[in-house]
Jmol script that loads the backbone (N, CA, C; Angstrom):
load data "model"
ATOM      1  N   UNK A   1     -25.378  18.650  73.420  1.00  0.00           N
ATOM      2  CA  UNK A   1     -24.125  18.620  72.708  1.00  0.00           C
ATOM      3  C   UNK A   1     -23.360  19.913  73.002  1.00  0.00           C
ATOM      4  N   UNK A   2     -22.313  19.736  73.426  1.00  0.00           N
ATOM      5  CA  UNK A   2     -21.165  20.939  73.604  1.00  0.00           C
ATOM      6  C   UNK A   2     -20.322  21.360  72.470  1.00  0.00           C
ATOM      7  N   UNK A   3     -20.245  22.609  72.549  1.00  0.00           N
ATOM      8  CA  UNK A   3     -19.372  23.036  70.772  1.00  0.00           C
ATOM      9  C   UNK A   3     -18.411  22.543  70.818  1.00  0.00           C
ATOM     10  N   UNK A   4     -17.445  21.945  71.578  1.00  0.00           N
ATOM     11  CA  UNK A   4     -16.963  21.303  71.040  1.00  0.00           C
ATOM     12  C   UNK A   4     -16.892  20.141  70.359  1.00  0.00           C
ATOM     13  N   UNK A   5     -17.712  19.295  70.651  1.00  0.00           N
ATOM     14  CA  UNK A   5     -18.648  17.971  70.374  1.00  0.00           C
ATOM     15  C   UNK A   5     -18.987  18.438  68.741  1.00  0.00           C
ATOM     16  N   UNK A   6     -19.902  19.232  68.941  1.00  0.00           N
ATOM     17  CA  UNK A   6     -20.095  19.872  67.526  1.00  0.00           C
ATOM     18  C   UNK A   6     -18.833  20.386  66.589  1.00  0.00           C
ATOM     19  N   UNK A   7     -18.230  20.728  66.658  1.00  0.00           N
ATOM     20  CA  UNK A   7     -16.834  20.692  66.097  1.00  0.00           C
ATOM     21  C   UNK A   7     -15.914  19.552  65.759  1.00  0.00           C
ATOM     22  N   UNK A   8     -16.705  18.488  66.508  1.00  0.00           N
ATOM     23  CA  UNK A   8     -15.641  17.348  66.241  1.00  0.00           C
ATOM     24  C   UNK A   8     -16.424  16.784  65.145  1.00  0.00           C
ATOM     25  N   UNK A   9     -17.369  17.045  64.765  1.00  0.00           N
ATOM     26  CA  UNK A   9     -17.688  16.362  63.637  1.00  0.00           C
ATOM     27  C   UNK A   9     -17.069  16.627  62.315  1.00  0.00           C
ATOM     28  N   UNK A  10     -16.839  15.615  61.594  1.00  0.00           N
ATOM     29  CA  UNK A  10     -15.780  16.012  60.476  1.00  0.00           C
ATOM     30  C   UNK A  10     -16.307  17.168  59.218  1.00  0.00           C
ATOM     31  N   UNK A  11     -17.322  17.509  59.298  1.00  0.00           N
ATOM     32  CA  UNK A  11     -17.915  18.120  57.907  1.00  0.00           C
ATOM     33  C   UNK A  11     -18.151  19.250  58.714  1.00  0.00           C
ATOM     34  N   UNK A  12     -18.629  19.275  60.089  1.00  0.00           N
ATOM     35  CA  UNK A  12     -18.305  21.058  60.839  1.00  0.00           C
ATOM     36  C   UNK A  12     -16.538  21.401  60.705  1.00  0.00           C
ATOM     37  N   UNK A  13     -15.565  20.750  61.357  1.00  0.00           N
ATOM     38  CA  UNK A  13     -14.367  20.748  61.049  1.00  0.00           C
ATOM     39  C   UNK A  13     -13.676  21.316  60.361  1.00  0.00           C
ATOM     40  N   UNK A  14     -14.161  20.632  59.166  1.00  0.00           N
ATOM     41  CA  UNK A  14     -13.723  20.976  57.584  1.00  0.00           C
ATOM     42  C   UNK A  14     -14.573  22.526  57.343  1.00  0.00           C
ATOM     43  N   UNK A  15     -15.644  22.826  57.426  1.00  0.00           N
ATOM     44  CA  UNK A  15     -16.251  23.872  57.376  1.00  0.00           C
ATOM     45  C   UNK A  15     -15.632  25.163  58.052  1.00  0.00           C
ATOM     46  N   UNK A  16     -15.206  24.892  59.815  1.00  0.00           N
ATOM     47  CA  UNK A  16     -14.414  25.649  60.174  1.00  0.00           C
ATOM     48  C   UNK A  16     -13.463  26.360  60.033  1.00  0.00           C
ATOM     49  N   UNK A  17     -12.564  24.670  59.261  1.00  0.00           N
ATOM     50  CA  UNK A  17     -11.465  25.216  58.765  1.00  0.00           C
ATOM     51  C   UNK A  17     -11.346  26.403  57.681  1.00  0.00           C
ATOM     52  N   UNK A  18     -12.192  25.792  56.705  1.00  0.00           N
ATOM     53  CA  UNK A  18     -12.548  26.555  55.454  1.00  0.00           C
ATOM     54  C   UNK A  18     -12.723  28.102  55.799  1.00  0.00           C
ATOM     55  N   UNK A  19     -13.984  28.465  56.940  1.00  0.00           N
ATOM     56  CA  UNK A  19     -13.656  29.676  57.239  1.00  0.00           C
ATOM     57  C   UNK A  19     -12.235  30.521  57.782  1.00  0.00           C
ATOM     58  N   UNK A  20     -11.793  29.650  58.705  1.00  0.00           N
ATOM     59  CA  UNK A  20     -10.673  30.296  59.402  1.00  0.00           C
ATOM     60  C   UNK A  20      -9.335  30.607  57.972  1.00  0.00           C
ATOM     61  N   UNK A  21      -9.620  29.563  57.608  1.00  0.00           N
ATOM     62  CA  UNK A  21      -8.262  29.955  56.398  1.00  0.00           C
ATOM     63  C   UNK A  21      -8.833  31.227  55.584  1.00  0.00           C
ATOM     64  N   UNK A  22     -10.012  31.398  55.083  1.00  0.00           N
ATOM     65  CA  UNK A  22     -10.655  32.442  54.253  1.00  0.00           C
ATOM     66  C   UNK A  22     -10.097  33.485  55.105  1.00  0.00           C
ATOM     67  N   UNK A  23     -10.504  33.737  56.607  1.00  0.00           N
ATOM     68  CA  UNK A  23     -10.632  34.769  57.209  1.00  0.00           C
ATOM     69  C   UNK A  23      -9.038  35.565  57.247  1.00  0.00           C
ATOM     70  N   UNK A  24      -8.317  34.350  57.501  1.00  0.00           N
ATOM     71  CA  UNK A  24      -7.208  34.792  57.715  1.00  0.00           C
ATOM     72  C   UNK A  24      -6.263  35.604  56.035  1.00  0.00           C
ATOM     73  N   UNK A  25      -6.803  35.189  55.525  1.00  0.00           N
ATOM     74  CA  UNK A  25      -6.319  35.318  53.889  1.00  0.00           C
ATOM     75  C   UNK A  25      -7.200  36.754  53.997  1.00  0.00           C
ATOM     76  N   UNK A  26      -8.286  36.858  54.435  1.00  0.00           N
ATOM     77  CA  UNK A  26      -9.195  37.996  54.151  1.00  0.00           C
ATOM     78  C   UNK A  26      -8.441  39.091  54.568  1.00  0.00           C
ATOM     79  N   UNK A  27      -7.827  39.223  56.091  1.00  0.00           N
ATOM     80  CA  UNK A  27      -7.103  39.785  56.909  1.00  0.00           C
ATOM     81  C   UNK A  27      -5.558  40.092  56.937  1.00  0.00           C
ATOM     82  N   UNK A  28      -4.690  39.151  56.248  1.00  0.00           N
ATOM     83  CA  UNK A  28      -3.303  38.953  56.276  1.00  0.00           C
ATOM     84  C   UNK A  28      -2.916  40.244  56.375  1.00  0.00           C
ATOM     85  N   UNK A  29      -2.993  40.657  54.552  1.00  0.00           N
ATOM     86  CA  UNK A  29      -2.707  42.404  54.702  1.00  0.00           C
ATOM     87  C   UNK A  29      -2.524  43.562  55.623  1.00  0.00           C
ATOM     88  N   UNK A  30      -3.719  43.427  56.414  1.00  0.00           N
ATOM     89  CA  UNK A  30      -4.250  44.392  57.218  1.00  0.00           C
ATOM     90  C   UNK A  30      -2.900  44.166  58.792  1.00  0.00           C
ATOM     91  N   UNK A  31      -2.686  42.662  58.803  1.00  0.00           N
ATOM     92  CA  UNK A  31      -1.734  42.740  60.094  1.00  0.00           C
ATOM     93  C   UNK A  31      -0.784  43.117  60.475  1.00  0.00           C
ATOM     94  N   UNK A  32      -0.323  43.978  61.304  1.00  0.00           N
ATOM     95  CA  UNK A  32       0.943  44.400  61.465  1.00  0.00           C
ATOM     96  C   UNK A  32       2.276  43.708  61.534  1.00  0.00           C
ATOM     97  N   UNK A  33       3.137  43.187  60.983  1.00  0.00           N
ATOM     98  CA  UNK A  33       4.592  42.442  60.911  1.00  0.00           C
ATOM     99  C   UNK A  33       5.369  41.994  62.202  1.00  0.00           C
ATOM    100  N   UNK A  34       4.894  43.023  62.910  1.00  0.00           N
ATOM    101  CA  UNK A  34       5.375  43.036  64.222  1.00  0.00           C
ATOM    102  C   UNK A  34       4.904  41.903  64.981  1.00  0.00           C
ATOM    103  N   UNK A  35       3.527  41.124  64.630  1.00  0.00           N
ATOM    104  CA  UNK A  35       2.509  40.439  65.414  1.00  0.00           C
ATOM    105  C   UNK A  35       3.019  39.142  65.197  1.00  0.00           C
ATOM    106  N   UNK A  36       3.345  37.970  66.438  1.00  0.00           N
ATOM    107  CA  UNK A  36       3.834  37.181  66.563  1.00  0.00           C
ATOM    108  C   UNK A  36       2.796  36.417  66.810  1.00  0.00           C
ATOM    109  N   UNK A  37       2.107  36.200  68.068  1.00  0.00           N
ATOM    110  CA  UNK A  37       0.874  35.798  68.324  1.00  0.00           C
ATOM    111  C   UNK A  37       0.048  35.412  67.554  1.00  0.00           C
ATOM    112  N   UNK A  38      -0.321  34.192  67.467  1.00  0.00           N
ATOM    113  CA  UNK A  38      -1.666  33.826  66.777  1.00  0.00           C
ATOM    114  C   UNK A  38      -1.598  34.566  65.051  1.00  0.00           C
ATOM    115  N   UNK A  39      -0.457  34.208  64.737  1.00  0.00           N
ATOM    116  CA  UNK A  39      -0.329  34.587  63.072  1.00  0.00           C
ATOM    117  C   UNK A  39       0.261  33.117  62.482  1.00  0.00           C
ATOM    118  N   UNK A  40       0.099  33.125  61.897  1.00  0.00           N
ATOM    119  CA  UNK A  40       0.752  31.668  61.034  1.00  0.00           C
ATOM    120  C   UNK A  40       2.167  31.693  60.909  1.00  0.00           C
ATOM    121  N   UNK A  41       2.792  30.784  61.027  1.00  0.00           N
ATOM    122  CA  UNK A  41       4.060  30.711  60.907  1.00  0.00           C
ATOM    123  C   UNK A  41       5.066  31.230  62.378  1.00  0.00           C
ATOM    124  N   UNK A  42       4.512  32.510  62.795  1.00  0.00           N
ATOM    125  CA  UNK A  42       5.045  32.774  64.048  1.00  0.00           C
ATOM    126  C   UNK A  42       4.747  31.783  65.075  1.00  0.00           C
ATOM    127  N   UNK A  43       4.980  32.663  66.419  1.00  0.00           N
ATOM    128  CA  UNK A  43       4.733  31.978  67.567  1.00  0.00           C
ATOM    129  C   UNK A  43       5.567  33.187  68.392  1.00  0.00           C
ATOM    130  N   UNK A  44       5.189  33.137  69.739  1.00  0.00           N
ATOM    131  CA  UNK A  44       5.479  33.994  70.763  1.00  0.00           C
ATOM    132  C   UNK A  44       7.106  34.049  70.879  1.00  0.00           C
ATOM    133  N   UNK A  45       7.779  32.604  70.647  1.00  0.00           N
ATOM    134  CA  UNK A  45       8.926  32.246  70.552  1.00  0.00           C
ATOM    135  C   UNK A  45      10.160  33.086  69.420  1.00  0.00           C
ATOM    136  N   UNK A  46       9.191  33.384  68.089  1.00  0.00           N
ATOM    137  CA  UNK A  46       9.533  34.621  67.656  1.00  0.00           C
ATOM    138  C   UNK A  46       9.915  35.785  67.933  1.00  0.00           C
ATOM    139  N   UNK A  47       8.737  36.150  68.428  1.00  0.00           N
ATOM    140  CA  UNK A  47       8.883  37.502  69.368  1.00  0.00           C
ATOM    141  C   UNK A  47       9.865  37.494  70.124  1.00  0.00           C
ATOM    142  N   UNK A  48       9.941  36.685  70.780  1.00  0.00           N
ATOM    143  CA  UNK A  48      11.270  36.677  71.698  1.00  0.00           C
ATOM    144  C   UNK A  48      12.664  36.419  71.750  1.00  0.00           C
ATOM    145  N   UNK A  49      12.790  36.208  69.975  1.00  0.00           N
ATOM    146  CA  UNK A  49      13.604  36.043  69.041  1.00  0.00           C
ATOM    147  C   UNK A  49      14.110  37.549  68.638  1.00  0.00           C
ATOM    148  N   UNK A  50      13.126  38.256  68.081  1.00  0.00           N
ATOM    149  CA  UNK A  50      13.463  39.375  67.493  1.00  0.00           C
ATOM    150  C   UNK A  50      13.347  40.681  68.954  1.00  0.00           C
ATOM    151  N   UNK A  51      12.596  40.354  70.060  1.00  0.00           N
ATOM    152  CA  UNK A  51      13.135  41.267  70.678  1.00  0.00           C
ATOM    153  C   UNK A  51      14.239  41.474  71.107  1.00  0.00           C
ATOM    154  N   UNK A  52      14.816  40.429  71.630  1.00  0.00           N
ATOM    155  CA  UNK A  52      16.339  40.384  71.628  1.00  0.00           C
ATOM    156  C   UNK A  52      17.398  40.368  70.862  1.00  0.00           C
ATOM    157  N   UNK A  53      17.122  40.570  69.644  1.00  0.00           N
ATOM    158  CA  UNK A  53      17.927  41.064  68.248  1.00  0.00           C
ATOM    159  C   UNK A  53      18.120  42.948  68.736  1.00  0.00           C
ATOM    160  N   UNK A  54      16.731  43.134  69.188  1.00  0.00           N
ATOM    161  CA  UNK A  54      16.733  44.681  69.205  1.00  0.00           C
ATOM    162  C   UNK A  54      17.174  44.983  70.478  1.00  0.00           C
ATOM    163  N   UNK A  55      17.056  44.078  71.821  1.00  0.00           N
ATOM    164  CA  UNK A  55      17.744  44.750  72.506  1.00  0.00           C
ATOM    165  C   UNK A  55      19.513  44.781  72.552  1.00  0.00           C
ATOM    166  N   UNK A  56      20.045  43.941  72.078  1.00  0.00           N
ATOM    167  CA  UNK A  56      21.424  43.635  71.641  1.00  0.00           C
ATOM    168  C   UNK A  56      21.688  44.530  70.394  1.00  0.00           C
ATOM    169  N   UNK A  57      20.828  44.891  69.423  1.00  0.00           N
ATOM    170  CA  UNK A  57      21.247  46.183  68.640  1.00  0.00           C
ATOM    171  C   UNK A  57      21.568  47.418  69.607  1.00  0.00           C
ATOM    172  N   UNK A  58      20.673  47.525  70.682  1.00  0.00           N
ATOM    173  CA  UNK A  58      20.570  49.289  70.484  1.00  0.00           C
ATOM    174  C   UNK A  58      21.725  48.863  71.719  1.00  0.00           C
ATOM    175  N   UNK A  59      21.905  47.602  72.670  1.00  0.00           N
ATOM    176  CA  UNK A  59      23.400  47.462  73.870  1.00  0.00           C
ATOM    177  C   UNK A  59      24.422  47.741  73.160  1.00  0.00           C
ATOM    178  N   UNK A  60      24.696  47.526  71.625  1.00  0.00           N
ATOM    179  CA  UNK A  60      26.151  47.549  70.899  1.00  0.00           C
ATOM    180  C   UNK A  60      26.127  49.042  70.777  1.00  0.00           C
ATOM    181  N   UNK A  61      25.461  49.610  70.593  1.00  0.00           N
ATOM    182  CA  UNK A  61      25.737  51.430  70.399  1.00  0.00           C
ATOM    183  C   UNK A  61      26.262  52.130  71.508  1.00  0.00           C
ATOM    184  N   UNK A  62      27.178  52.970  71.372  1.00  0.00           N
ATOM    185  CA  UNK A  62      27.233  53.321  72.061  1.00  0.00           C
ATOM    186  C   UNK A  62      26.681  54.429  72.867  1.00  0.00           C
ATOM    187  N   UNK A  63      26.734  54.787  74.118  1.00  0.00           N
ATOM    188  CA  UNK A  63      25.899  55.675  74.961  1.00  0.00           C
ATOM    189  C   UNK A  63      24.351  55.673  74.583  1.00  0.00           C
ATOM    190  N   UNK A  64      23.958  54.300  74.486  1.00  0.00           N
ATOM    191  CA  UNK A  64      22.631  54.572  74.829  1.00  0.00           C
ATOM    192  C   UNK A  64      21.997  54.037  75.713  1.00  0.00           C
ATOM    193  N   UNK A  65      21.286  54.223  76.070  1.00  0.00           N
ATOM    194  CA  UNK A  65      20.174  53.543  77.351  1.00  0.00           C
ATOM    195  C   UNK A  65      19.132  52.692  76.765  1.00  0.00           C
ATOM    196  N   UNK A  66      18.234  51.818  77.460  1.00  0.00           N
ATOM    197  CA  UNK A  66      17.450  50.776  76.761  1.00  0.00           C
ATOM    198  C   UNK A  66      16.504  51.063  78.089  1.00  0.00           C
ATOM    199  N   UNK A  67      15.170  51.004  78.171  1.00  0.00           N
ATOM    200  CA  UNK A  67      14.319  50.213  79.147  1.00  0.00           C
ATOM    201  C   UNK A  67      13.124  49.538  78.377  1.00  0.00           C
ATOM    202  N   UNK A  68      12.664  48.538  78.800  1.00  0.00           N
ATOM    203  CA  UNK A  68      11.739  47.317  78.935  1.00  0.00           C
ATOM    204  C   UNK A  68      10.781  47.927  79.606  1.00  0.00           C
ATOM    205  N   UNK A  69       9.228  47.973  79.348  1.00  0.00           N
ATOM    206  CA  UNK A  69       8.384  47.572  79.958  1.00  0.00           C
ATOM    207  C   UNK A  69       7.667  46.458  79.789  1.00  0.00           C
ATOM    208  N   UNK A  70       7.560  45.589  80.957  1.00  0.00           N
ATOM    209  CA  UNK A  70       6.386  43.908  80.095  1.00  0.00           C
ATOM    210  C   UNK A  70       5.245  44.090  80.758  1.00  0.00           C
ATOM    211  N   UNK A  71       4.455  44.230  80.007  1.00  0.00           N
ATOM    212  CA  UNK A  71       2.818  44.191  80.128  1.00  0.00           C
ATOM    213  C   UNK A  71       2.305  42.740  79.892  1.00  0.00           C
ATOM    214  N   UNK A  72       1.031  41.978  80.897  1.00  0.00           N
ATOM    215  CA  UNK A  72       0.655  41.022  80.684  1.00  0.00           C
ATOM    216  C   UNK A  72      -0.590  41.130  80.528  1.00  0.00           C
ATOM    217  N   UNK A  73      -1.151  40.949  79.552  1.00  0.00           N
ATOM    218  CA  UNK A  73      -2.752  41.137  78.954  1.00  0.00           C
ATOM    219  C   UNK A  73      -3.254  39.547  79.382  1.00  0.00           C
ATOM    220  N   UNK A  74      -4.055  38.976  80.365  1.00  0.00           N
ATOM    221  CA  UNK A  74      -3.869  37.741  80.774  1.00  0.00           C
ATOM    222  C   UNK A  74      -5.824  37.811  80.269  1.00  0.00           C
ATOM    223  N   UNK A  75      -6.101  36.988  79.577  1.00  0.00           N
ATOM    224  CA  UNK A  75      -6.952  37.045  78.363  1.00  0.00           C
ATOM    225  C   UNK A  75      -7.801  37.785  77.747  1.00  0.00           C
ATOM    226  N   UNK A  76      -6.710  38.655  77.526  1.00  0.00           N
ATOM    227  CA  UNK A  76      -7.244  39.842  76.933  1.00  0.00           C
ATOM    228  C   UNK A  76      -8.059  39.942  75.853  1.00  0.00           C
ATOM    229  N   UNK A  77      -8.114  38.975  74.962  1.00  0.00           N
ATOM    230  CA  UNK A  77      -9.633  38.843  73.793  1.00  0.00           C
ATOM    231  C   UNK A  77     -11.232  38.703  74.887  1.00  0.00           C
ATOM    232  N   UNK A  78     -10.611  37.899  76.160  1.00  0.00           N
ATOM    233  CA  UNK A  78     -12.242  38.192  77.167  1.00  0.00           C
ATOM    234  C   UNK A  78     -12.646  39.281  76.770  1.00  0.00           C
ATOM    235  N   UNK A  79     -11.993  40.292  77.275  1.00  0.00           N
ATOM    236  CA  UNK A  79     -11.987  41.750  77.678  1.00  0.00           C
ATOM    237  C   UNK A  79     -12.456  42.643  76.760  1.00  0.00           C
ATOM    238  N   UNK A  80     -12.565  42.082  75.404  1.00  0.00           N
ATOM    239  CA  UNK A  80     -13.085  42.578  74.231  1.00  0.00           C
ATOM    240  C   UNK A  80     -14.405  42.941  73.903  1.00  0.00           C
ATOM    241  N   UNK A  81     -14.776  43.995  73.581  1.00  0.00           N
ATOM    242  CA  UNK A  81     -16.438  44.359  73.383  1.00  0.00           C
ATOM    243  C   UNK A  81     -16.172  43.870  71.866  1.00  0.00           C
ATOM    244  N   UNK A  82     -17.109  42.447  71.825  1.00  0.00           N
ATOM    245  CA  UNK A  82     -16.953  41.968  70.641  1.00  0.00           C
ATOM    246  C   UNK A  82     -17.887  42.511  69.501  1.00  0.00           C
ATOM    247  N   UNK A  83     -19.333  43.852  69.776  1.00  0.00           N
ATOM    248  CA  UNK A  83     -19.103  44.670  68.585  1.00  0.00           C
ATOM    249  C   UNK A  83     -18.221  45.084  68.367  1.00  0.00           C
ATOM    250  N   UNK A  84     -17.308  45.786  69.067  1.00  0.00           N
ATOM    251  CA  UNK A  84     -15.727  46.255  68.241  1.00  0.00           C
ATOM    252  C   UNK A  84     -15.347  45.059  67.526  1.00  0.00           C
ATOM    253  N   UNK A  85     -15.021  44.109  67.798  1.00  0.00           N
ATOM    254  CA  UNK A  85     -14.325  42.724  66.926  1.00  0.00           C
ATOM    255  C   UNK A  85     -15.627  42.678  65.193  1.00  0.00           C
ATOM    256  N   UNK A  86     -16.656  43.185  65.739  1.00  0.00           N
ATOM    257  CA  UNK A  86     -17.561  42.402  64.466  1.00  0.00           C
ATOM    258  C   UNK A  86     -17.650  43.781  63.481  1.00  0.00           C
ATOM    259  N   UNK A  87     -17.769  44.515  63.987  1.00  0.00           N
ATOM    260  CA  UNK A  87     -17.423  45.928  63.302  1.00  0.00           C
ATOM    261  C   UNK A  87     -15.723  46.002  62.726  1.00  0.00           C
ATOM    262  N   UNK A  88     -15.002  45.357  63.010  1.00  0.00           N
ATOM    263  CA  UNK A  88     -13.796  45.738  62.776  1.00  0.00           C
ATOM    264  C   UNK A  88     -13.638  45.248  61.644  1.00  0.00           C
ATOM    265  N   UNK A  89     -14.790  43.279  61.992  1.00  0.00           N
ATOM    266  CA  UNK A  89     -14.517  42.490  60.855  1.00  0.00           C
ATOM    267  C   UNK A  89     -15.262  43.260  59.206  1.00  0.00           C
ATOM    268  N   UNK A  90     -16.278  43.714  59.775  1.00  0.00           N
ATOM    269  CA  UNK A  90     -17.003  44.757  58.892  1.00  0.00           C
ATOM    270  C   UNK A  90     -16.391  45.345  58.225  1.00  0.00           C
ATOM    271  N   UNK A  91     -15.818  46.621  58.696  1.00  0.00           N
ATOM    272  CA  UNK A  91     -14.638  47.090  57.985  1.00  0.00           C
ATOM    273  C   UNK A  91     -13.850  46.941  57.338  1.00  0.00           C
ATOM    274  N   UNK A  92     -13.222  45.825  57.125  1.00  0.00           N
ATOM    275  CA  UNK A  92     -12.154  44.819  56.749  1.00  0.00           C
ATOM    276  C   UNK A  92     -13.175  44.160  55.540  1.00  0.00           C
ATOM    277  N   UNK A  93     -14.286  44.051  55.336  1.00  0.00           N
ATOM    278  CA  UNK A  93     -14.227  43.649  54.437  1.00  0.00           C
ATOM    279  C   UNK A  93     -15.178  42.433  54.314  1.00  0.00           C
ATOM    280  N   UNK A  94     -15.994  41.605  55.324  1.00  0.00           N
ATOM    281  CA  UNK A  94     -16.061  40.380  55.687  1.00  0.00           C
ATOM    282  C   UNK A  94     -17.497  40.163  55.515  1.00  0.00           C
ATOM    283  N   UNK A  95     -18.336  39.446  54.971  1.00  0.00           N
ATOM    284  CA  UNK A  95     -19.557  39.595  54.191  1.00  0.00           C
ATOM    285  C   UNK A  95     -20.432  39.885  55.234  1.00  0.00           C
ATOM    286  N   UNK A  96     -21.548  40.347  55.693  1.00  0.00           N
ATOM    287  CA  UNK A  96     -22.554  40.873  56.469  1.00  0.00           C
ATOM    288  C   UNK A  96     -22.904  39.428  56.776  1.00  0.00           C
ATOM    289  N   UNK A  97     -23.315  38.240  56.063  1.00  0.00           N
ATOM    290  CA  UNK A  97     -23.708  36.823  56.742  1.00  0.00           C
ATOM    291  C   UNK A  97     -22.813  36.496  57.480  1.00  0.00           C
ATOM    292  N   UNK A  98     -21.826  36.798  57.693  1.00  0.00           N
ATOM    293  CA  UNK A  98     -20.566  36.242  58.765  1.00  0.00           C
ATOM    294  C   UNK A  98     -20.465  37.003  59.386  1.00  0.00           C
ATOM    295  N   UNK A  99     -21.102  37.924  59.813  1.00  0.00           N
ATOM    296  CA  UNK A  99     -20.816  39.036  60.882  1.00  0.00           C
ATOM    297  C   UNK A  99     -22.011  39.164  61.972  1.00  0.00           C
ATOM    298  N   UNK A 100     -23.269  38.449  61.531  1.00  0.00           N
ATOM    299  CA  UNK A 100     -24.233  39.134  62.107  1.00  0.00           C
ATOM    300  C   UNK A 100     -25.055  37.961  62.447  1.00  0.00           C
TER     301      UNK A 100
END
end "model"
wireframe off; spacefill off
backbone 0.3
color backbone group
């Protein structure tokens, strides 16, 4: 059986869910406002909403300059030493049975 297979069962599902909503409720606080990505309600489409609010703020001023850098983190959670992620969750708050 493949996790996902295992996931499709309705009472893992529901279980999942149950965590992910906890987790995220556990965490909300802690997230920065700025974060579009993988937050509820946002979407990347956001971001790209409000960056261009800011770059059209600071074009209406006058004499100022603007530069852009775009960085592409192309799956950058791979890249993650996920003790940092389980320690972080630690920190934050997140019961030792869900961490370990």
């Amino acid at each position: 059986m493949t996790s996902s297979q295992s996931l499709s069962h309705p009472s893992l599902a529901s279980f999942a869910k149950t965590v992910s909503n906890w987790a995220y409720n556990k965490i909300s606080n802690s997230l920065d406002i700025q974060q579009f990505g993988n937050n509820r309600a946002t979407s990347t489409s956001h971001y790209l909403i409000s960056f261009l609010d800011i770059i059209h703020s600071h074009l209406d001023k006058r004499n100022t300059s603007l530069a852009v850098a775009f960085v592409y983190f192309r799956k950058a959670f791979d890249l993650v030493d996920h003790t940092v992620v389980i320690n972080k969750a630690i920190s934050l708050g997140f019961p030792s049975h869900l961490t370990t």
